[in-house]
N, C-alpha and C positions, 0 to 999 in steps of 0.2 A: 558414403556416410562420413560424417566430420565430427569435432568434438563438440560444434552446439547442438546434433541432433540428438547425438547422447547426453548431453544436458537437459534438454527438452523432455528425451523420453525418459528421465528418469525423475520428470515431473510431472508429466502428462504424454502418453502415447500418442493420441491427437496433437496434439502443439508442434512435436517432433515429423509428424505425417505431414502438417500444414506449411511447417517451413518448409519442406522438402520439396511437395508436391502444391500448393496451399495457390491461388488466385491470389497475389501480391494486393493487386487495387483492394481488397477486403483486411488488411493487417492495417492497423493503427498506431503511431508511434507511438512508444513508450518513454514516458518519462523517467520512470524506474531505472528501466535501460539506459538509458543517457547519463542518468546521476550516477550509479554503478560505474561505467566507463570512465567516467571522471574522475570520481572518486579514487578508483581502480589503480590510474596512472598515479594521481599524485603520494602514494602511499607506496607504491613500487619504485617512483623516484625520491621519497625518502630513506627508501630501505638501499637504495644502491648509491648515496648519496650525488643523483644525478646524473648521472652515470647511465643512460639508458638509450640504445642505440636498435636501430630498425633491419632485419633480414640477415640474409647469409652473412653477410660483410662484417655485421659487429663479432659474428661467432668468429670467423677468420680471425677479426682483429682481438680478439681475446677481452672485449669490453663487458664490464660486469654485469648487466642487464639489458639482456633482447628482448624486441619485443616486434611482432609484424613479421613471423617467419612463420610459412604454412612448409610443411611437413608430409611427402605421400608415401603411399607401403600398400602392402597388403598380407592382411594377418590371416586371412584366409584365401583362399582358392577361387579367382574370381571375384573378389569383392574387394573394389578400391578402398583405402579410406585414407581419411584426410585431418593431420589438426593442426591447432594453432593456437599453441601452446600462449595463455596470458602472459608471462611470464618466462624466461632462461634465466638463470643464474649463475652465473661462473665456480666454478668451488675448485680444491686442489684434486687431481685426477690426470689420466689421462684420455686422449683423445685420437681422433685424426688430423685435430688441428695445434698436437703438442701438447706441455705438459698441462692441462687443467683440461674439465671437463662443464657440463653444463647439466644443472639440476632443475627439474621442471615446477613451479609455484603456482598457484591460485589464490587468487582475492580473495576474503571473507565476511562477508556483512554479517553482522549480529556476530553470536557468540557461541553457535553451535558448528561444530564441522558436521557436514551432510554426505550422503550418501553421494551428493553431487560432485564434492570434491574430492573425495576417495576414487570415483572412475574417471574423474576427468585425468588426474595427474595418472593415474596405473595406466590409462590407455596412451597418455603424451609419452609414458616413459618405454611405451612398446615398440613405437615408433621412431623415437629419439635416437634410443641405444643404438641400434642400425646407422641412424644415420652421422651419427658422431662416433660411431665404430668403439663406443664404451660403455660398460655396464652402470644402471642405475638403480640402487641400492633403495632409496627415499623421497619425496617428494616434499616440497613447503608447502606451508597452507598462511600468506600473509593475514595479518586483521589491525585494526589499530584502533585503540580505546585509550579513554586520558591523553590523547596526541602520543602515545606512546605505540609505537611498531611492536606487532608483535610474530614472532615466526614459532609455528607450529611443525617438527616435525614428522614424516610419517613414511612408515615403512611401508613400502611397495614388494612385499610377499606372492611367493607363489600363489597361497589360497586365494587373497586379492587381484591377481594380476587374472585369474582362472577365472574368477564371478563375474569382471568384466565382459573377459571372452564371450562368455553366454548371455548379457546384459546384449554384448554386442552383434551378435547372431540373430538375438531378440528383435533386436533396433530392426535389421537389416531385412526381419522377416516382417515387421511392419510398415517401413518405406515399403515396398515389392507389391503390400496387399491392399486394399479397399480402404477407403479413409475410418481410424476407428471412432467408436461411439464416445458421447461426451462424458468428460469425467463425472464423477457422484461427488467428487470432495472440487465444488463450486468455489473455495476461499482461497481456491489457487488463482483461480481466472481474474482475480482482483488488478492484478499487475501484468495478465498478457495481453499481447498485442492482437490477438484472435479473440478477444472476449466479444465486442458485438457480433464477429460471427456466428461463435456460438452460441448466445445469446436469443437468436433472430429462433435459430432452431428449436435450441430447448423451449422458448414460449410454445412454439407449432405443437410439438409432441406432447405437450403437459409434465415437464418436466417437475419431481416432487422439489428438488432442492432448489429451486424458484421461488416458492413462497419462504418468507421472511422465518426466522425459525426452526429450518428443517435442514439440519444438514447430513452428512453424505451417512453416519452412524442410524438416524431417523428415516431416515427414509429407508434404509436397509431393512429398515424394522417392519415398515408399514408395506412394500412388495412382499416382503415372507407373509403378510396378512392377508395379502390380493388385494392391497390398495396401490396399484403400479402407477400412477397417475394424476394431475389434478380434478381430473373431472370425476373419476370416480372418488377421488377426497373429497372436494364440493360437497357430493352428494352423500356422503355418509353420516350415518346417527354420532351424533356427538358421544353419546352414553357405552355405546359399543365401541367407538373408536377407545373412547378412557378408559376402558376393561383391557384394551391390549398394549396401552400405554406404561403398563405395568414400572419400565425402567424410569418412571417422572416420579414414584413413590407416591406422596401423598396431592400431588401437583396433577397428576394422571388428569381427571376431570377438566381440571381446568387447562390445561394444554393442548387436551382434545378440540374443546372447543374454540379456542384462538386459531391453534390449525385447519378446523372445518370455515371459521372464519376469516379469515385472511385469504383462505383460498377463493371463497364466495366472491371477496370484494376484487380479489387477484382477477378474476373470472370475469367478475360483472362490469369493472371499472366504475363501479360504484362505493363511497368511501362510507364505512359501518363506523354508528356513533358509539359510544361507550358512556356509560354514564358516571361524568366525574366533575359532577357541580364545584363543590367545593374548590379544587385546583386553579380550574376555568374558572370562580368566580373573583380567585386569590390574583390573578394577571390582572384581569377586569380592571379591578379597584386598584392596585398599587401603579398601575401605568395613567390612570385618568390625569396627573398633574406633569407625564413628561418622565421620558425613559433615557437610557444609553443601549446600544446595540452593541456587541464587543466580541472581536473576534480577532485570533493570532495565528502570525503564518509560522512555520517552527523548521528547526533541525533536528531532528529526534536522534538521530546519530552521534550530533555532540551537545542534545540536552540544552540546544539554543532558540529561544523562540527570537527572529530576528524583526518581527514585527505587529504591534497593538493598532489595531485600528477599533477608532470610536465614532459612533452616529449618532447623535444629538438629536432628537427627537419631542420634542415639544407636546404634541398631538396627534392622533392619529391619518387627521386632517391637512396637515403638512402635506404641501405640495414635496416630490421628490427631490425638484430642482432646489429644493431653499433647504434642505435637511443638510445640516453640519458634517463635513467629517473630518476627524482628523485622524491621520496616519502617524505613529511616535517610533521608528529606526531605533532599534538596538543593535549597536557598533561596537558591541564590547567594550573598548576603549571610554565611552562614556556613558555606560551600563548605568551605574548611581543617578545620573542626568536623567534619562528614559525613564526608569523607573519613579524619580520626582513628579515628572512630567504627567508619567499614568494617576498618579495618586493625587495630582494638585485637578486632574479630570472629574476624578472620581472625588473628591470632598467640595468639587466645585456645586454639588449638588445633591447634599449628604441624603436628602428622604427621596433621590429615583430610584427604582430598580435597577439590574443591568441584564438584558435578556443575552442571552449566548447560546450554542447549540454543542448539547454535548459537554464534556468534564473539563476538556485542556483548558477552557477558561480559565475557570474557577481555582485548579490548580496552582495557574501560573499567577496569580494575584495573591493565592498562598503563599507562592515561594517571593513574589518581591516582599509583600510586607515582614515577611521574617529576616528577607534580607536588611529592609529596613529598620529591624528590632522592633516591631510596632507588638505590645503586648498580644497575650492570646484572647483577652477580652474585646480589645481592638480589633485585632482579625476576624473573631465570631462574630463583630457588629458588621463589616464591611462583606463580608462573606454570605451572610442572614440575607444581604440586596439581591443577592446572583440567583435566576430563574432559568433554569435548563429547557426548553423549549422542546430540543429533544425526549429528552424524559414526559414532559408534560403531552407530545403531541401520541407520543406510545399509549400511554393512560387514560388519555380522550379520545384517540382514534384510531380504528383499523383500517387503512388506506388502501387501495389498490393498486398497491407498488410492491419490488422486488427484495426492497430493504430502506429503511428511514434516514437515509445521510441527506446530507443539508441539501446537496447537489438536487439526489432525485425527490423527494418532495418540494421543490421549490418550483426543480421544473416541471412538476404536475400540476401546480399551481401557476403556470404560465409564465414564470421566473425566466430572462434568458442574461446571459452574463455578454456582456460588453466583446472581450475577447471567446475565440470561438476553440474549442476542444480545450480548455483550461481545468487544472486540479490544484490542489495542493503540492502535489507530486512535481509541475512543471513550475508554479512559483517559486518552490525550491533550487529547480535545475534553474530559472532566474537567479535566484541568489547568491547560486554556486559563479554562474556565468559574473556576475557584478563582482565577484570577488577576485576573479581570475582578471579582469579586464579594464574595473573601474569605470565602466561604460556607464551612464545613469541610465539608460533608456531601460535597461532591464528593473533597476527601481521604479519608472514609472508604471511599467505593466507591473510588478507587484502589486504596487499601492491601488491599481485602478481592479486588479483582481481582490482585494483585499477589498476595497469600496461597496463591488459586487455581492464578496460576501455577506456585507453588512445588509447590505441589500437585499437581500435572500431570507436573512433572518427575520428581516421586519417583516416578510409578507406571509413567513410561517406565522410570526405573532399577530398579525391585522386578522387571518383566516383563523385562528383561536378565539380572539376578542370579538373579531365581527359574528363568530356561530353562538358564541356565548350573547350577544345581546338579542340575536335573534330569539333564544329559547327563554332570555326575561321579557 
């Protein structure tokens, strides 16, 4: 066992099983993963100012950050393990390679230190100590916000270094046994690399937290009810279900019934109408003279959306080929530029709408025009255009999907995007990549996955518009 499986299993007991034991051909790259590693390095080589040298040889040479040294021991009786430590940092100590010693670090995305990084560094430092023949006292926990580094330290205590041990005995009795069952908190599987496998199952089995709304605390709820299942949810009384719904409050009724519904349509792969004239009649009428489509690829990390893309939309009738887009780069450097740019789009045809999927839009047109000083009267007139598609298609329809993101209803409407396995997630690892490189070719697959998306959204709005003239 090594330190990713203890990572794994301290996020999922299966992920940890799969890496280990797991059919490779069924794992799917990760973007996540890739951006993390990136990010990773360049943050440890500003903290070591550069300084960062690979395996045995940098420790020998006393150089202030290694990185690429695996590590073996055995903390128990019969049981290898293995790590490989993100991170060594040089500090004042001693060693077996003279006076200084090495202190074990972890990366940290977001702003919370995890359970994850508490055992990864206790069990790097179980292993370390031995093999640098010096006690480790502490471990770092790097992060960086505002481009500022920031080092977190943390004491590597007996009682910690103990819950490990038993974390790691855990691990050790789950590699050895039967692959385990899938997790109930589904909002992990988002970013792993085993989500279609699991995926393929939980359909099979009737998994509850499948349907759109139920997650791993609800469904908790509805097995203590003897509703283990989709098909027995299908099939239950909506009214009974809302009597045990108790924890929705005054919502009970109606939560019931979206989950007996959603499951139906989940089931049937038939998509249930809702009744929401007014909405559906409000797109109708404000698109008939000619829309914008608008969607932005972001860096949420540092709060940078790096690109606006606009589709021009005249009528619905608009062949695809002749539909406008234009793509506007934001390069920091001439951020003011960009942001003119967007806004001389958007006054270019003050009474369109602008349909978009979801808030970031909406937001982000927030923050330029205040960038711009544009009054708050201004902003509410420019803002009043923006039509969430998303919101809109929740309130007109229960779909027979797993959840409402632009991706999967688009491609249940037959939607297929240009490039193949693409997300958000990997135009960013583009970005990241253009930035490190300067290569354009990773700008062109943004722009032409960003195209896509615009793409994507017009054919949620054409399937709103075109059910709506059906039912005048």
């Amino acid at each position: 066992m090594n330190s990713l499986h203890l990572k794994s299993f301290t996020r999922c007991k299966r992920k940890a099983w799969l890496d280990f034991k797991g059919e490779k051909s069924y794992q799917v790259w990760s973007a996540h993963k890739a951006i993390d590693k990136v990010r990773q390095y360049q943050i440890f080589s500003k903290l070591c100012n550069g300084e960062i040298y690979t395996g045995l040889k940098a420790c020998e040479n006393g150089y202030q950050g290694v990185i690429g040294l695996k590590i073996k021991g055995n903390l128990f009786p019969n049981i290898n393990a293995e790590i490989s430590p993100q991170l060594l940092i040089k500090t004042k100590g001693k060693s077996k390679w003279g006076q200084y010693k090495y202190l074990p670090a972890v990366y940290k995305l977001g702003h919370k230190t995890t359970k994850e990084h508490l055992f990864d560094l206790a069990f790097s430092s179980m292993l370390l100590e031995s093999f640098q023949e010096s006690q480790i006292e502490k471990g770092l926990v790097i992060s960086n916000f505002y481009k500022k580094v920031n080092v977190e330290e943390i004491r590597l205590n007996k009682k910690l270094r103990k819950k490990v041990l038993n974390v790691l005995l855990s691990l050790n009795e789950c590699l050895e046994g039967f692959m385990p069952e899938i997790t109930q908190d589904r909002k992990k599987c988002t970013i792993c690399s085993w989500q279609k496998f699991c995926d393929k199952e939980a359909r099979e089995n009737g998994y509850l937290t499948d349907i759109d709304g139920i997650g791993s605390k609800t469904a908790s709820l509805l097995i203590t009810n003897g509703i283990s299942d989709t098909q027995t949810l299908a099939s239950y009384s909506e009214k009974k279900l809302g009597e045990k719904l108790s924890i929705f409050n005054d919502q009970k009724y109606q939560k019931a019934s979206l989950f007996v519904k959603q499951t139906q349509a989940y089931i049937s792969g038939e998509p249930y109408l809702i009744s929401n004239k007014n909405d559906t009649n409000i797109i109708l009428e404000k698109t008939r003279s000619g829309f914008y489509i608008f969607d932005i690829e972001s860096s949420p990390d540092e709060k940078h959306d790096f690109l606006y893309g606009f589709l021009k939309v005249n009528n619905l009738f608009t062949k695809k080929e002749d539909l406008i887009y234009k793509p506007i780069f934001n390069l920091k450097k001439n951020k003011i530029e960009s942001y003119t740019k967007i806004i001389e789009i958007l006054f270019s045809h003050k009474e369109w709408p602008v349909l978009h999927y979801g808030e970031t839009e909406k937001i982000a047109i927030i923050n330029i025009a205040k960038t711009l000083n544009f009054s708050f009267e201004e902003i509410d007139s420019l803002t009043s255009r923006f039509i969430d598609l998303h919101t809109l298609i929740r309130k007109s329809w229960i779909l027979p999907l797993k959840n409402y993101s632009l991706k999967t209803v688009s491609n249940w409407l037959g939607f297929e995007w240009m490039q193949k396995n693409v997300s958000g997630s990997k135009a960013l690892y583009w970005w990241i990549q253009y930035q490190i490189t300067e290569n354009e070719i990773f700008l062109k697959k943004i722009v032409q996955y960003n195209k896509d998306d615009c793409l994507a959204t017009l054919q949620i709005a054409e399937y709103l518009i075109k059910n709506q003239l059906k039912k005048n």
